[in-house]
N, C-alpha and C positions, 0 to 999 in steps of 0.2 A: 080227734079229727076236727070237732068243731072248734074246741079250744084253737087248732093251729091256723085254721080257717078264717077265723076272728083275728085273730093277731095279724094275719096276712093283710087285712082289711083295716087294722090301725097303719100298720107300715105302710100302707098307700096311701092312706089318707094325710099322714106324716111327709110324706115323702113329696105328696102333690101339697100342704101348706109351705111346705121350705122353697117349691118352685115358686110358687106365688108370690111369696117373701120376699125372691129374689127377684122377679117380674117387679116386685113396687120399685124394690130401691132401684136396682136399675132404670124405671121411670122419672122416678125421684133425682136421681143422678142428672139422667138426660134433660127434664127439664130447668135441674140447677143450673148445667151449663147455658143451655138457652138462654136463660134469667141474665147471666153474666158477659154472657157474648150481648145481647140485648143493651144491658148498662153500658159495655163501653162504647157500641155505636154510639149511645144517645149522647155519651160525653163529648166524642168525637164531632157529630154532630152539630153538637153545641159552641164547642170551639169551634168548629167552620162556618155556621151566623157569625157567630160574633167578629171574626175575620170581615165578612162577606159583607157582615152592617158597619164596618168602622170603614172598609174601602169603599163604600157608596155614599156613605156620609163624609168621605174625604173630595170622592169622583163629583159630587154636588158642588161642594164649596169650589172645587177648581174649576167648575163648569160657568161658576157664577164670576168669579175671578179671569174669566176666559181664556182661563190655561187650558184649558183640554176643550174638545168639541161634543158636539153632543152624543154620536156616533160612540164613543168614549163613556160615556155616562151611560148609555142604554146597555152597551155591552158589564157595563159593573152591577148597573140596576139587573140584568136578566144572571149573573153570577147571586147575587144576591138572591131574587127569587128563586133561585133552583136549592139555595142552600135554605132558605124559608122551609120548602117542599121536604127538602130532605129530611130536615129536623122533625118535622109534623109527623113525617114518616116514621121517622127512628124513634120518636115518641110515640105512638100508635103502636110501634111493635113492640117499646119495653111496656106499658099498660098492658097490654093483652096477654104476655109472658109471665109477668108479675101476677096478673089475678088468677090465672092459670094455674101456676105453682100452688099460689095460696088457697086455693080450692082443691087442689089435688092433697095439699099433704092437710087441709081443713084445720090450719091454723092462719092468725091475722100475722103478718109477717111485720107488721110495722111493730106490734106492740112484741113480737118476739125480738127483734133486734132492741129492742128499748129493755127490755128484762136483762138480755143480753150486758150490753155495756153499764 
């Protein structure tokens, strides 16, 4: 009886490490995808400055050439700030996702991708 007792009492202890196991990677999972969805806002992001700063540095030079009015310029300058905003933004969230990750699984992720390749 105690023999069966005890064994009952490894099986659960078994049984609740394999839930746990699965609780990681399932977190592990979940914030990979974060990590990923994260990069491509920022990418995205990235390309939409760099849109947003070539048409305000375009909306300037025509403003001075007075081809456009200034009405014109302020409306590309406030496109421009809003994609500044967004970026800082989309930055801010992959930083925080990334150290996240790398804290969770308590490896440095830069130097694992360099082993990596």
């Amino acid at each position: 009886h105690i023999i069966k007792a005890g064994q009952a009492q490894i099986n659960i202890a078994q049984a609740q490490q394999e839930s746990i196991n699965l609780e990681i990677k399932q977190e592990v999972i979940r914030q990979y995808q974060e990590f990923k969805l994260a990069k491509k806002l920022l990418m995205l992001s990235a390309n939409s400055l760099q849109a947003s700063q070539s048409n305000h540095m375009i909306a300037e030079k025509q403003f001075l050439q007075g081809q456009i009015a200034i009405e014109q310029v302020s409306g590309v300058l406030s496109n421009y700030n809003s994609a500044k905003a967004a970026y800082e933004t989309a930055l801010n969230k992959f930083q925080t996702v990334y150290m996240q990750l790398e804290t969770f699984v308590g490896v440095n992720l830069t130097t694992l991708l360099q082993q990596i390749r």
